[in-house]
C-alpha positions in Angstrom: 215.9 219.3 82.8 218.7 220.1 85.4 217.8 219.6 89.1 218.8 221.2 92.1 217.9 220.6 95.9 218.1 223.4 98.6 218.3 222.2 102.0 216.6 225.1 104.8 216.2 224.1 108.5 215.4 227.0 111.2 217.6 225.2 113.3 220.3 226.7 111.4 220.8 230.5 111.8 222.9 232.8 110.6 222.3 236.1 112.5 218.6 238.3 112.6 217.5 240.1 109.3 219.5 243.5 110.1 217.0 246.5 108.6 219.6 248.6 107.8 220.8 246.0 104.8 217.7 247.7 103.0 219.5 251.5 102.8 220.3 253.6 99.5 222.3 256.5 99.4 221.5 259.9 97.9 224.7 262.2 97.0 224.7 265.4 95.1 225.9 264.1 91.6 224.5 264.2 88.2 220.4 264.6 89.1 220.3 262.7 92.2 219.4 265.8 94.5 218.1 268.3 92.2 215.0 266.9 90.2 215.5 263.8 91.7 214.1 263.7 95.4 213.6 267.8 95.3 212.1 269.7 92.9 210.2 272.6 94.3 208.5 273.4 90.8 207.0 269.9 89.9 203.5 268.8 89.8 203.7 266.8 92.8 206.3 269.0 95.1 204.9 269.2 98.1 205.5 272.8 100.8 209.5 271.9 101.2 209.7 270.9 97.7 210.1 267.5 97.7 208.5 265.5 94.9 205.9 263.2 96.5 206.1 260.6 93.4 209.7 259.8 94.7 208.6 260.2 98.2 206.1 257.3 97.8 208.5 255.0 95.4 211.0 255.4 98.0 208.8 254.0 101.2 207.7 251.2 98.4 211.2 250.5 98.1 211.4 249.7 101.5 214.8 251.9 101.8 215.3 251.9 105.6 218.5 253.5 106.2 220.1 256.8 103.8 223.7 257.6 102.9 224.2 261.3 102.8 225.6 263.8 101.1 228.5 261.4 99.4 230.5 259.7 98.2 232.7 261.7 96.4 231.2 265.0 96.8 231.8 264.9 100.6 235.3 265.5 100.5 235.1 268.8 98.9 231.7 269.8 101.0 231.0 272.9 103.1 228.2 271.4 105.2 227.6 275.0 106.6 226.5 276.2 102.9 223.3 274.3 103.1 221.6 275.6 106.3 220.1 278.4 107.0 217.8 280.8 104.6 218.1 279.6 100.7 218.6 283.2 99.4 221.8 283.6 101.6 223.3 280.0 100.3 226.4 280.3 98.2 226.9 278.8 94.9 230.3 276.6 94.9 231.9 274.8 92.1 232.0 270.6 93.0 235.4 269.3 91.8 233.8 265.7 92.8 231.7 265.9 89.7 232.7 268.7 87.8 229.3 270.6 88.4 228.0 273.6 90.1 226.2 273.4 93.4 223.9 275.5 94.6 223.1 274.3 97.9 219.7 275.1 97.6 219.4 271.7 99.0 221.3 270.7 102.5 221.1 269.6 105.9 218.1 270.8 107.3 216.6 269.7 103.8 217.4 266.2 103.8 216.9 265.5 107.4 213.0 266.9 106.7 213.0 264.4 103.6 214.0 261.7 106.1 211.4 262.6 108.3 208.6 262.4 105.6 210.6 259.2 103.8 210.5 257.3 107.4 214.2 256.4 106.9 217.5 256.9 108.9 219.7 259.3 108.0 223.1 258.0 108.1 226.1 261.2 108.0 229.3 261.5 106.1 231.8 263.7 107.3 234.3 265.7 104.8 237.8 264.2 105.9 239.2 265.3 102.5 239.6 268.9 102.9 238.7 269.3 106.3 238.9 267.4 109.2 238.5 266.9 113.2 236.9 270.7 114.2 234.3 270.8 111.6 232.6 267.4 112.3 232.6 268.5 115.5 230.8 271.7 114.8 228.4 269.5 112.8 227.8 266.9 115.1 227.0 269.8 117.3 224.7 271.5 114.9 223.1 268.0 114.2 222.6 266.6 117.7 223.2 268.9 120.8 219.8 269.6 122.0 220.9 273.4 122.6 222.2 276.3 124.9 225.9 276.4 122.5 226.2 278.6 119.4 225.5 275.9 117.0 222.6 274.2 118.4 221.2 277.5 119.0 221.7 278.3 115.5 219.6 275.3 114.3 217.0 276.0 116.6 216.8 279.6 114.7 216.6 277.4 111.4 213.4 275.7 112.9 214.7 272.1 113.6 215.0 270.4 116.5 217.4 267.9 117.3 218.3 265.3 114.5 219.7 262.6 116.4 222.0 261.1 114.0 224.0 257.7 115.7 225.2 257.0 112.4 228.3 258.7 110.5 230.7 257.7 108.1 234.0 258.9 108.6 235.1 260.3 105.3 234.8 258.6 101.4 237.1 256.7 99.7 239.9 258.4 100.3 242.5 255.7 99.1 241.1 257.1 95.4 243.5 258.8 93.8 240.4 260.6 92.2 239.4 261.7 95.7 239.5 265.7 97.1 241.9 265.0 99.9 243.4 261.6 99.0 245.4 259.9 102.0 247.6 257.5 102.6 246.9 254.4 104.6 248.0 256.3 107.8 247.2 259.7 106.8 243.8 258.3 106.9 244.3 256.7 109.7 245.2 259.3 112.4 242.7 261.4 111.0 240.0 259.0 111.4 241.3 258.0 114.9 241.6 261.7 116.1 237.8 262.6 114.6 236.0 259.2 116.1 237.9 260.3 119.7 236.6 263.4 119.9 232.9 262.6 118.7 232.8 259.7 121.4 233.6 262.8 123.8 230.5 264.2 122.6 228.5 260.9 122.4 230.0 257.8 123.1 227.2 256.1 121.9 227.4 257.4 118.3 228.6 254.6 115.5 231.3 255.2 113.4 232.2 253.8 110.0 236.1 253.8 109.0 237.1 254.0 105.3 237.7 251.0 103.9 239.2 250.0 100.2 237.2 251.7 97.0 237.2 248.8 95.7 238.6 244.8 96.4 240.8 245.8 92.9 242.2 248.9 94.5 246.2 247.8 94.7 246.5 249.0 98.3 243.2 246.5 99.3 243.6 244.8 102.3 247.1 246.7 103.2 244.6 250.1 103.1 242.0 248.1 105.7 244.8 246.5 107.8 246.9 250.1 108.4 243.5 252.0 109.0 242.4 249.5 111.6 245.4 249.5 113.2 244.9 253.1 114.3 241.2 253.2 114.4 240.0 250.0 115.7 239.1 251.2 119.3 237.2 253.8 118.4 235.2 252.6 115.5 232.4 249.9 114.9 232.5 249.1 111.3 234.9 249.4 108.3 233.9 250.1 104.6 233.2 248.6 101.4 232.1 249.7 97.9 231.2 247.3 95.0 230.0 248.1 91.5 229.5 245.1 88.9 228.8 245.5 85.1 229.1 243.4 81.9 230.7 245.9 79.7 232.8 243.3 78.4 229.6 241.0 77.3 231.1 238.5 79.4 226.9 237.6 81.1 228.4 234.7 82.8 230.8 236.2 84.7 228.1 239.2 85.5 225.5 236.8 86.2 227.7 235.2 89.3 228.9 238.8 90.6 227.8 238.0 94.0 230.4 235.0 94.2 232.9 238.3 94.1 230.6 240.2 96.7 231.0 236.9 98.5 234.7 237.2 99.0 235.4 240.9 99.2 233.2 240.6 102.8 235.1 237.4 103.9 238.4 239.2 103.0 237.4 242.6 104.7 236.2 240.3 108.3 239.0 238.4 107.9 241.7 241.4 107.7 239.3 242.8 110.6 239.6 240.2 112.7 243.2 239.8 112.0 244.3 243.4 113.3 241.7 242.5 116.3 244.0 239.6 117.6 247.2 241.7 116.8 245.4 244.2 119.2 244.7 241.6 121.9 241.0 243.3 121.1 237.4 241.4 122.0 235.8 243.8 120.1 234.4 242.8 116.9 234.7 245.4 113.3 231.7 244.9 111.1 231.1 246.1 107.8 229.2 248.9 106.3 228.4 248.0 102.9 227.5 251.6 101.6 228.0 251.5 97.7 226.8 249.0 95.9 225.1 248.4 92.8 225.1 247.4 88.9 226.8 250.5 87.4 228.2 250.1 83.7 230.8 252.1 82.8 230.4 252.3 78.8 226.3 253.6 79.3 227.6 255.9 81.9 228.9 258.3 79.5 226.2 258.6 77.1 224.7 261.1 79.5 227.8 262.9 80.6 227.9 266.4 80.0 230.1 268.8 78.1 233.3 268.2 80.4 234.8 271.8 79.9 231.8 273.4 81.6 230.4 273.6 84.8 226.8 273.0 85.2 223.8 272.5 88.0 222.6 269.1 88.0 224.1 267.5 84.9 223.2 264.2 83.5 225.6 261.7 85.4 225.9 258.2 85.3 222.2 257.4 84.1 222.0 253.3 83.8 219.3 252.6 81.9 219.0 249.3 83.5 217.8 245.8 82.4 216.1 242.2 83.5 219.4 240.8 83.9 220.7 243.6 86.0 217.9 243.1 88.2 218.2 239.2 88.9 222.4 240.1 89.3 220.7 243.0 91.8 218.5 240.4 93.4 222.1 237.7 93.5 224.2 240.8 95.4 221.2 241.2 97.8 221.1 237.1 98.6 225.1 237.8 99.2 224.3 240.7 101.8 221.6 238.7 103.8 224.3 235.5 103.7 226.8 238.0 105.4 224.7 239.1 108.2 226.6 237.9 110.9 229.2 240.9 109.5 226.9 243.1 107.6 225.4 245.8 109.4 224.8 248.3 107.0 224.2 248.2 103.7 223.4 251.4 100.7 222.5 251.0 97.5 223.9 253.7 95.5 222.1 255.3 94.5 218.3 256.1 95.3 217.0 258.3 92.1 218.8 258.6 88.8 221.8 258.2 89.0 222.4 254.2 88.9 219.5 254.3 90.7 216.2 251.6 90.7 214.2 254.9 90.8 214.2 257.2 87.7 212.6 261.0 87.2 212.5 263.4 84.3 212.4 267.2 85.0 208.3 268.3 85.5 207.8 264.7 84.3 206.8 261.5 85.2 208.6 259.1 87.9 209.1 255.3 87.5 210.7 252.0 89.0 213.5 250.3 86.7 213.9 246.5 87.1 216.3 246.7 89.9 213.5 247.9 91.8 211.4 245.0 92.1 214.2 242.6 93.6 215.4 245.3 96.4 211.6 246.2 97.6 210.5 242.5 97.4 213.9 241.6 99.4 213.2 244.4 101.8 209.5 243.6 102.4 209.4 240.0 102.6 213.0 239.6 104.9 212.4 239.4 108.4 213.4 237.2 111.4 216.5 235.1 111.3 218.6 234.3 108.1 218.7 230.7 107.7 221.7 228.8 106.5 220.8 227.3 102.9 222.5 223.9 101.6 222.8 224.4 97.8 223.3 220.9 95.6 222.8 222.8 92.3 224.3 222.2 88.7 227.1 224.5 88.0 228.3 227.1 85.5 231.5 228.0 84.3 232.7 231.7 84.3 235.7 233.0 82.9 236.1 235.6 86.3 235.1 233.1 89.1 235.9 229.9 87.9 233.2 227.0 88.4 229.9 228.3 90.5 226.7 227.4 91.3 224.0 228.0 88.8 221.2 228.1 92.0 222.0 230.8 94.6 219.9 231.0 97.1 218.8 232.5 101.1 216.1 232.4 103.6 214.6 233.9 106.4 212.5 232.9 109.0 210.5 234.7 111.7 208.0 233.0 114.0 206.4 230.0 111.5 206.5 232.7 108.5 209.8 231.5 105.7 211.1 233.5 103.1 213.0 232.1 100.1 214.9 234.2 97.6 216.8 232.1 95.1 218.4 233.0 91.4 218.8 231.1 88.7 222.7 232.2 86.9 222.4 229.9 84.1 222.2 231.3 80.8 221.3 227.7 78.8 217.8 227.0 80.1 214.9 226.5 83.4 216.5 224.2 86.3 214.1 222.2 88.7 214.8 222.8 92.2 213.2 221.2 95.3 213.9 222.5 98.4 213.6 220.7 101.6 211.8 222.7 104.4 213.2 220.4 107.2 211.1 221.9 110.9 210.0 224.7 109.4 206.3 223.8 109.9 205.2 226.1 106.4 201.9 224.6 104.8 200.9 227.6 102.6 202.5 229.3 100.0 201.2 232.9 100.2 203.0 235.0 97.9 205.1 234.0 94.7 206.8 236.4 92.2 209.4 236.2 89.7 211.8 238.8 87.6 212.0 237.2 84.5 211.6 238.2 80.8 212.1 236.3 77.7 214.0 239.0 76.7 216.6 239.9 79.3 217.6 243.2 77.7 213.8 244.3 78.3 214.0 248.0 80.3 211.2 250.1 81.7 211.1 253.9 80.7 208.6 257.1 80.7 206.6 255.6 78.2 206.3 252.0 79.5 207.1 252.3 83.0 206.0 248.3 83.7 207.5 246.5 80.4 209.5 244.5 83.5 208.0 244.1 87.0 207.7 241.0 89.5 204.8 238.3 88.3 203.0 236.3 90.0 205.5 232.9 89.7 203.2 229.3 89.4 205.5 226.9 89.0 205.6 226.5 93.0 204.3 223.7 94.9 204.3 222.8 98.4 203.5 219.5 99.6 204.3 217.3 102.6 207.1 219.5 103.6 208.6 219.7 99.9 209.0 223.1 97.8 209.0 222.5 94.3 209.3 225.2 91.6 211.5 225.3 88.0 213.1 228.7 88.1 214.2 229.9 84.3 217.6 231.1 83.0 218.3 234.8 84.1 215.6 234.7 86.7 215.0 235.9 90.4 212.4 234.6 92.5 210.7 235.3 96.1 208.4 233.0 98.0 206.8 233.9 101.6 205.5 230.7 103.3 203.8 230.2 106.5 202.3 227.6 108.7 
């Protein structure tokens, strides 16, 4: 059997476990919204409508922070259509998704579902169509504790102050595809002139700059180092979106997708930091990593509807998803833990149906898909410091990345209590690992679990809403400071430890 060693010594940080790498993002596309987190006549709604079976999957999830309202849909959306009394609420048509919103869910909405979800709501403003007044007016709806003709008119909807710090400034608007799409400066100045005036507001407020849609985008890097260039005084963190599938078959190449994650952030920092020295700056740009996920482009269309008509709440984008999605879900969250000296903010996109680890049906049941398990073990378990982790592990060749390791790995430690999470990307067979614990002090192994199905197709569904969940994992052994444990191909594992 191949070995590997791993190499974990608290001596040897990287930067403190950041909560908000555990946030999701809910956008009004396909089912997301609308019999997704709300559904006012479903079996479990509760007084605002919300559907308490999502509610609860989503505080099991661990999601910590919440993207909101898009994505794409932001740069076409009236944020004043969903306030105030339903009945008065216009209908509008959503060129984002081709689909009719009714804006029976908004604002005031989420923020209550944020409230009852214990998360942190995290803004996008609509810098597609519209621009530096109206996410003033918002901000000032959202935050001003009152006595001014907005805050007065949220107080009449029954809310107090939200208190939002976090907002993203616009949505990938170097897409061609987008409502609004900019150039590199267009975007820019726009970005510049919004972020100015909301510091005037609140100068404590942190602000996310769009960054590239993607790493393949042709503009990438160019799009981050132009944007910078006018934003970088008045914004803490700069985009990125990421979406991995293996609709070419190519596993091997899906299976090491976080070697791509990997580089996109050390590209992004880099180009950052760059622009930074032009500047003559001391601050520092992070990233908000607020898309990402396994999304597969040929499945995506199975569920699409009818594209001449206009409808509420279409199918969009349902990933049925699969064990080896989830251990390639459990690889990108390893990445984002590895990265959080630069990672601030991550969303996994997105929260309930669409690509999403949590899946609904209309009046029907609610259930976790693989991807679940990695994400809510990841978010539980994480906590401390993230330790720097020496790999010696077999490799694997890929036709996309070239040679990579075939054991990926992170830890986290936080007063005598360490946390592995390690993946296994080889396709051929189990590899032995043994880890060296160095001055971590850990005698006990006190939870192990494991994502792995001989069949790495195997889904969950309506029917069989636990064909795939985390098992107990008993191939690991501790003993005189030694970790020993044989992880299988196609496999994620977690293990908390403690002295």
């Amino acid at each position: 059997m191949p070995t590997a060693h791993l190499t974990i010594d608290p001596a040897f940080p990287i930067a403190p476990v950041n909560r908000r790498t555990f946030g999701t993002f809910v956008e009004h596309m396909g089912r997301c919204v609308y019999t997704g987190i709300y559904e006012p006549d479903h079996a479990t709604a509760d007084e605002d409508g919300f559907r308490k079976d999502v509610l609860e999957l989503t505080r099991e999830l661990g999601v910590s922070v919440v993207r909101y309202p898009g994505g794409n849909f932001v740069s076409g959306y009236r944020w004043e259509d969903g306030v105030g009394p339903r009945e008065d609420r216009p209908r509008r048509l959503d060129l984002a998704w081709h689909s009719v919103e009714t804006n029976e869910f908004g604002l005031d909405e989420f923020m209550r579902w944020c409230a009852k979800a214990g998360v942190e709501p995290m803004m996008a403003l609509n810098l597609g169509t519209r621009g530096v007044q109206e996410a003033l007016d918002l901000l000032e709806y959202s935050n001003h504790p009152g006595g001014t003709a907005l805050s007065d008119l949220r107080a009449e909807h029954g809310a107090s102050p939200y208190g939002v710090k976090l907002w993203c400034l616009g949505n990938e608007l170097d897409g061609p595809w987008q409502v609004g799409h900019k150039t590199p400066t267009e975007y820019g100045r726009i970005a510049a002139e919004t972020a100015r005036a909301m510091r005037m507001v609140e100068p404590d407020l942190q602000l996310v700059a769009c960054g590239s849609s993607s790493s393949k985008m042709p503009l990438f890097g160019t799009w981050e180092r132009e944007v910078l260039r006018e934003t970088y005084e008045f914004v803490d963190y700069i985009s990125c979106h990421a979406y991995y599938g293996n609709d070419d078959g190519d596993t091997a190449s899906f299976l090491a997708s976080a070697v791509d994650m990997d580089h996109f952030v050390d590209s992004v920092t880099a180009t950052a930091d760059h622009v930074g020295a032009e500047l003559k700056s001391r601050k520092r740009i992070d990233i908000s990593f607020d898309e990402w996920n396994v999304w597969y482009g040929d499945r995506s269309t199975r569920t699409d509807g009818p594209g001449d008509q206009w409808e509420v709440a279409p199918r969009r984008i349902e990933d049925e998803y699969n064990v080896t999605d989830a251990v390639v879900l459990g690889n990108l969250l390893i990445s984002l833990l590895r990265h959080s000296d630069r990672v601030a903010v991550a969303c996994l996109a997105q929260l309930a149906n669409v690509i999403a680890p949590i899946m609904t049906e209309p009046g029907g049941a609610a259930w976790r898909q693989p991807t679940f398990h990695p994400f809510a073990i990841t978010s539980r378990l994480a906590s401390g410091q993230v330790l720097r982790v020496e790999t010696d592990s077999p490799t694997v060749t890929t036709a996309k990345h070239g040679e990579v390791t075939a054991i990926d790995a992170v830890a986290t430690y936080d007063d005598g209590r360490l946390a592995l999470f390690a993946v296994n990307r080889s396709t051929e067979g189990p590899i032995e690992i043994t880890v060296d614990l160095g001055r971590a002090g850990v005698t006990s192994i006190d939870e192990a679990v494991i994502v792995h199905d001989i069949d790495p197709l195997a889904t969950n569904s309506a029917t069989a809403p636990d064909r795939v969940s985390a098992q107990h994992f008993d191939s690991a052994q501790l003993k005189d400071g030694k970790l020993t444990l044989t992880l299988p191909a196609i496999s994620w594992c977690a293990l908390s430890l403690s002295a």
